[in-house]
N, C-alpha and C positions, 0 to 999 in steps of 0.2 A: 719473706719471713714475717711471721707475725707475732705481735708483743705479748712474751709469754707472761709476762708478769701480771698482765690485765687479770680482772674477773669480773667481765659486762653479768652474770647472771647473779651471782654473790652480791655485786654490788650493785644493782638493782633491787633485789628483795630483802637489803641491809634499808635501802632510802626509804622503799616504800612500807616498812616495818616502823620506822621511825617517824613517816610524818604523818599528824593527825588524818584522823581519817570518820566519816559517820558508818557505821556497815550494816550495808542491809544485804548482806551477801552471805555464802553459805565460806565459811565453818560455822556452824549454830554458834561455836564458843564466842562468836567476836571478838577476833583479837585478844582473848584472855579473860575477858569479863566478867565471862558464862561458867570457865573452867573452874573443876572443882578444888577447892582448896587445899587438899589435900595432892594433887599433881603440880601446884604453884608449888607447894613446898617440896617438894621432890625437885623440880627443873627450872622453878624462874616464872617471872615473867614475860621475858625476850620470847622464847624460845615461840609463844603462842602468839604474840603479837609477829612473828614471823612465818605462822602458819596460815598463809593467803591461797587463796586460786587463782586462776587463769585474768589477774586484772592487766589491761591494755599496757603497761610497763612492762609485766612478768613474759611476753609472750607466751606462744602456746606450742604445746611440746609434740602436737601430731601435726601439727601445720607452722612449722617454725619461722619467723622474718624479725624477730628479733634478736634480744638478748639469750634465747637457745640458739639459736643460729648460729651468733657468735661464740658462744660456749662451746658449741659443737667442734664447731671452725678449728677453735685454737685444740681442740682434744684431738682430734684429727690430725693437725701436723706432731701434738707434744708425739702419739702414740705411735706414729707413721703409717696413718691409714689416709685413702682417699677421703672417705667420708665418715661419720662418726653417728650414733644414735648414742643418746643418755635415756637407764631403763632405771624405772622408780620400783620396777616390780622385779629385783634379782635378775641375776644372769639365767635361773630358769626362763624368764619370759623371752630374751636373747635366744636362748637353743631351740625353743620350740616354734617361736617364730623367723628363726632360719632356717628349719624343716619344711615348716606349712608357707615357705617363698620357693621352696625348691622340687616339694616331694608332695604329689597328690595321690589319689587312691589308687592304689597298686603298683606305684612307682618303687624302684630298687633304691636301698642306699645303705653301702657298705657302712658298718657299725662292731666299736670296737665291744666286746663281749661287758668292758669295764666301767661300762660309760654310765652316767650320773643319772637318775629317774626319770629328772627333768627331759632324758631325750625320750626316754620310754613314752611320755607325758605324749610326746610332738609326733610319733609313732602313731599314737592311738587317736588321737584326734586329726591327723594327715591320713591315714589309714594306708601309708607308705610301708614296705616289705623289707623287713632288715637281714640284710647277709650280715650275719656274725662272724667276727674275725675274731680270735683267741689269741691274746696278747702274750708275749714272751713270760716265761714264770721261774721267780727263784725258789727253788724249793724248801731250800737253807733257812732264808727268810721269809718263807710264805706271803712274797710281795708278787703281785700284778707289772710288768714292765709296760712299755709299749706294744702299739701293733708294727709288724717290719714291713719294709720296703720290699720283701720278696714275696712275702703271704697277698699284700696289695697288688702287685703285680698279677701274679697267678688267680686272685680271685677277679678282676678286672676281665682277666680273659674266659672267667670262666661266667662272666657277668656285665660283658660290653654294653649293655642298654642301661647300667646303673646311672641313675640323675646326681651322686654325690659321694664325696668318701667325706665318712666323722671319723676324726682322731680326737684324745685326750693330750693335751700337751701344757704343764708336765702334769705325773698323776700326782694324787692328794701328797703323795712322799719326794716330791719334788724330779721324779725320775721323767726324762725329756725323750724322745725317741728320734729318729731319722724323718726329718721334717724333712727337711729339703728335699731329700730323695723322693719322700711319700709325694711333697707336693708336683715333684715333678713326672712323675708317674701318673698321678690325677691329672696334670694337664695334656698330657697324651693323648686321653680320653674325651678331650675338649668338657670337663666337666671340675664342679666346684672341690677344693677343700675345706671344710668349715671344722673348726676346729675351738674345742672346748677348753680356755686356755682361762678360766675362772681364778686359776690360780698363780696367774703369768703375768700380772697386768705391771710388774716391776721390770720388765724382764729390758727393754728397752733404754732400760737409765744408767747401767755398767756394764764396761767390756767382762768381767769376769764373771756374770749370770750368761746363763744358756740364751740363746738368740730369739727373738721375738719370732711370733711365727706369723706376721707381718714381711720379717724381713725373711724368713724362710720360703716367702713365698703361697702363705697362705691367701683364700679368697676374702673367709669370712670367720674375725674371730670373737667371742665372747672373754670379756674379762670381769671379774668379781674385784670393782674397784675397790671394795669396802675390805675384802679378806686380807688384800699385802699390803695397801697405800692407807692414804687420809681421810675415807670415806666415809658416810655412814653406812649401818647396817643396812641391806637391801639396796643400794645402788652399784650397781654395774655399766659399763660399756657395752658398746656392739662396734666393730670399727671392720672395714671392705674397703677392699682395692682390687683393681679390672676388671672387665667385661662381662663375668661370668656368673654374675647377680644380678638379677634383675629389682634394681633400687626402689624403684616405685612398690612394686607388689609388697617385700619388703617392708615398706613404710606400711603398709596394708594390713600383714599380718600383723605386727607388730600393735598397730591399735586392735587387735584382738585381744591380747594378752595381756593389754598396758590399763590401768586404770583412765577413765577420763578427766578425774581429780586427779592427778599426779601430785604428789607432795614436793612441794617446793622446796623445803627442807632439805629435802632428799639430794634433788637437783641443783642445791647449789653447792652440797659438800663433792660432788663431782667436779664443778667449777675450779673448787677451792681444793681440793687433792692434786687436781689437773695441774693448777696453778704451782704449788709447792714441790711437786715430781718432778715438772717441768723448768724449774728454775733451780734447784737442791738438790736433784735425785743421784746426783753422780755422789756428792758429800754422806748426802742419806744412805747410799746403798753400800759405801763404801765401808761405815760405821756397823751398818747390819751386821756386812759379812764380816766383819775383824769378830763382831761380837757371837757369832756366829762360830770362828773359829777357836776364838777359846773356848765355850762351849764344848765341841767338837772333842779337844786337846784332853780337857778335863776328865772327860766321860767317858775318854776311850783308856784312859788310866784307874777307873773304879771298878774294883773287882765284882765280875756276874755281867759286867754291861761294856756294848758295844754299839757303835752308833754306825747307820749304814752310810757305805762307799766311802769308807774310811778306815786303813790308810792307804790301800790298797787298791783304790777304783779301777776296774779293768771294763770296760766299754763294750757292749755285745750290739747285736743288729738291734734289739730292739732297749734299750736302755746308753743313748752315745753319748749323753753329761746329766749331771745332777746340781740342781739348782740348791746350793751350800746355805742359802738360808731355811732353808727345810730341813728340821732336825727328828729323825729317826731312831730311837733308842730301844734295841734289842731287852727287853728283861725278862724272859724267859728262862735263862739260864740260872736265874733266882728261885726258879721251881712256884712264882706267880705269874697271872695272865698282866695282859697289859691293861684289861677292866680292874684287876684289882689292886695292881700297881696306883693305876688312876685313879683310887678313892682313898687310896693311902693318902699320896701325895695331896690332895686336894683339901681331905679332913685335916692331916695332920701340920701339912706343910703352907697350906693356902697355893701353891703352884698346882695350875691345871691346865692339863694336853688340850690341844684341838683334837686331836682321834686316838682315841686307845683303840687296840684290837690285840687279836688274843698273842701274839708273842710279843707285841711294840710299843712304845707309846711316839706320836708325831707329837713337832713341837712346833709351831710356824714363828719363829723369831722377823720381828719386821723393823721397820723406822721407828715403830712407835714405844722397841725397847729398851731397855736403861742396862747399865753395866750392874748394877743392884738387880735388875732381874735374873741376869746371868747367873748370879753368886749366889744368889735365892734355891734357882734350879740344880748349883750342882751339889750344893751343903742338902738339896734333900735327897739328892737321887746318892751321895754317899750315905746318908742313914739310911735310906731304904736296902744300901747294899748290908748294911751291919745289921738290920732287923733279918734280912731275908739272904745268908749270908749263900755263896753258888752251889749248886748241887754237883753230886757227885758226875752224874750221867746228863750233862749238859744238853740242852733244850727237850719242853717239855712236852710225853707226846700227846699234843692237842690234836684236834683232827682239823686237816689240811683245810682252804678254801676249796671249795669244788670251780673245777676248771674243767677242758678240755669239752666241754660243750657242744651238742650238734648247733651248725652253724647260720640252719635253718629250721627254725621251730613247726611242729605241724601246722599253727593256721598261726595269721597274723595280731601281733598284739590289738589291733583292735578289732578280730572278730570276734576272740577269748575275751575281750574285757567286756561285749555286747551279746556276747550269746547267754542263751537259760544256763544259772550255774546252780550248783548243790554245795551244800557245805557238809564235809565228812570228816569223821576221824582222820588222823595221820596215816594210818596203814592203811587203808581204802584207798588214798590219793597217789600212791608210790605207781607209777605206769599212766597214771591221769594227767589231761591239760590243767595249769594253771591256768585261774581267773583271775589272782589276783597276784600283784607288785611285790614282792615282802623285802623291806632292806633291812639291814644293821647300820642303825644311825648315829651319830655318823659315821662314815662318806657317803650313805645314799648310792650305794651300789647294788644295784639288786642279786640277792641270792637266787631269788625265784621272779620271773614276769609272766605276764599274760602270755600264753601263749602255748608257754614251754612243759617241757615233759618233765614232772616232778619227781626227783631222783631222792631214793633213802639217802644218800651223800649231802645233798642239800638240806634236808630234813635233820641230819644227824650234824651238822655245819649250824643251824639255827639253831637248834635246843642247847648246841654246846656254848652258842655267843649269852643266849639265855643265861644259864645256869651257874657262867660266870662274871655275870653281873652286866653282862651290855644291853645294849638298846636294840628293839626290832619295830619300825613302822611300816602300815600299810597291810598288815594279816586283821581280817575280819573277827580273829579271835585274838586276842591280845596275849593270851597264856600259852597260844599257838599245840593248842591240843586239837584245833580241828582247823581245815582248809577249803576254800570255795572255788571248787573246781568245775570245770567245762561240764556239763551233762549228757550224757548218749555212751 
């Protein structure tokens, strides 16, 4: 066992911040010197005298023997993986570089319909062939679940040469699917489960969160240390166990994707998150959830609103626990979207969602919130019941997420994203390839990717996220009046 309470990379880049130094090394700013006065006064001057490179203390993050080493080390056992990588470039860099370790050009690998750009990204640049899987769907609540252990199965045999299954685990709404089952169906096939668990990286620290998908038996998982723990913005893990990675390539792709300046910064609040989860996380998570369930309690008592898998959670093949710090709050029945809910709240009340979408708003409750934010959220979500008091004909008719997807697009995201494209009006594209990614941000799920066949339903699904106030990146047109689509 190893001594969790250490942190050789934190305290390292704490000594060497603090003791004189002459720099003729790159950050231009030296240590703070250089910076402009106006970001002194914004953040200090610590923060820039701890903004170093690669000096013989800090080791070096693609050829580890130092203090990442050790960092890694101790992430490794807190997380319960064999081996660990710290990513300064998000858990994007994580999926696309355990794509481009497993999936080269024309290689199969089963993908769940739901999954994050970032895999799209690892698609196009692997030039890998995605069998789409179409994940369980609530219609009620127009949520995404998991992909099931039976669709795996069946598409496996209908797809034995696949190099990998991707699963989401859980999704953005904290919903967990048949991990274990999945994973063991994929090892059948003597092949990897890599699994995008961006928003799981808690999951490991209480019996009462859903099961780490480590311990579920996953190969290869990504986690977004910085979304649920102590991180900063932009650092994630990568954490693998058995045979069925090959580590080295891995380390390989990986400096493809990774900066060769790595911000040390970056890497040592993974040290220091690592460190406090790992010694706390059971007191930490246990506080989450209580805060969490009053939340829960409050919300499901205000008239117009209803928080999901509560009180009633009934467990289907592709949805079998929900992760209770993930808070889901139905307001649709207020006769507003959950875009407009989310500008209420935020103008009027200062409380603001991780994701609105058009009937919900998510709410991601972590370590890092106070019983005064609790009180905050629910003294606004009851005025917003009193402004927006429930309508007559409960839930409003929005138009659905498009699902039910073919599972195999005509050519592969990345012949669509390199072949001659045209850009067209709207109705010109309806029967056409996409060329281009389009998501509603966030979650960064794509409506439309390269690839795919552009359906009026998707088309009529964006103008509606449009229209009531959300976000859409990655359309060549920003007002999404015309589309750049495959040519021929």
């Amino acid at each position: 066992m190893l001594e969790q309470s250490q942190t050789p990379l934190l305290t390292a880049l704490k000594n060497c911040a603090n003791q004189p130094d002459t720099p003729f090394y790159a950050p231009g700013h030296k240590r703070g010197q250089g910076t402009s006065p106006l970001l002194i006064e914004l953040l200090g001057t610590q923060l820039f005298k701890a903004d170093l490179p690669e000096l013989p203390e800090l080791d070096n993050l693609f050829n580890p023997e130092g203090v990442i080493a050790d960092a890694q080390a101790l992430a490794a056992e807190a997380f319960g993986a064999e081996q660990t990588w710290f990513l300064a470039n998000g858990s994007t860099a994580g999926i696309i570089a355990a794509i481009l370790a497993i999936c080269g050009t024309g290689d199969k690998i089963l993908v769940p319909r739901n999954v994050h750009q970032s895999v799209i990204s690892g698609l196009i640049l692997s030039g890998a062939i995605a069998i789409f899987i179409q994940p369980d769907y609530n219609q009620t609540w127009d949520l995404t679940y998991s992909i099931t252990p039976e669709i795996i199965a069946q598409t496996l045999q209908q797809h034995p040469d696949a190099k990998a299954v991707l699963m989401v685990y859980p999704t953005y709404q904290g919903i967990c699917g048949n991990i274990t089952e999945i994973a063991k169906i994929t090892h059948q096939y003597h092949i990897p489960l890599i699994v995008d668990e961006a928003h799981g990286a808690h999951f490991n620290f209480h019996p009462n969160l859903p099961l780490s998908a480590l311990k579920a038996g996953a190969d290869l998982t990504i986690q977004s240390t910085h979304k649920v723990l102590g991180s900063l913005t932009q650092s994630s893990m990568l954490h693998v166990q058995g045979n069925l990675i090959n580590r080295e390539r891995l380390s390989q792709t990986l400096q493809f994707v990774q900066s060769t300046s790595p911000n040390y910064i970056l890497l040592a609040s993974l040290d220091a998150a690592r460190q406090q989860i790992a010694t706390q996380g059971y007191d930490l998570m246990s506080q989450t959830l209580s805060l969490a369930k009053i939340a829960r309690t409050e919300i499901n008592n205000i008239p117009g609103l209803s928080s999901f898998g509560t009180p009633d959670f009934q467990p289907t093949s592709g949805c079998v626990t929900l992760d209770l710090t993930r808070l889901t709050v139905k307001v649709s029945d207020l006769g507003i979207s959950g875009y407009e809910a989310d500008e209420i709240l935020r103008q009027q009340f200062h409380v603001t969602a991780e994701l609105p979408s058009l009937h919900h708003l998510t709410f991601i409750i972590s370590l890092g919130n106070t019983k005064t934010d609790i009180e905050q959220l629910i003294n606004a979500l009851k005025t917003l019941s009193i402004q927006h008091p429930p309508i007559t004909t409960p839930g409003q008719n929005f138009f659905p997420t498009p699902h039910n997807l073919p599972s195999i697009p005509p050519c592969s995201c990345r012949e669509a994203f390199f072949a001659p494209t045209e850009q067209r009006p709207l109705a010109d594209c309806i029967g056409r390839i996409s060329a281009e990614m389009i998501c509603p941000y966030p979650p960064g799920i794509p409506v439309l990717m390269p690839g795919e066949i552009v359906t009026s339903d998707a088309l009529k699904f964006l103008q509606q996220v449009i229209a009531l106030g959300g976000k859409i990146t990655g359309c060549s047109d920003p007002n999404l009046q015309q589309l750049k689509i495959v040519k021929g």
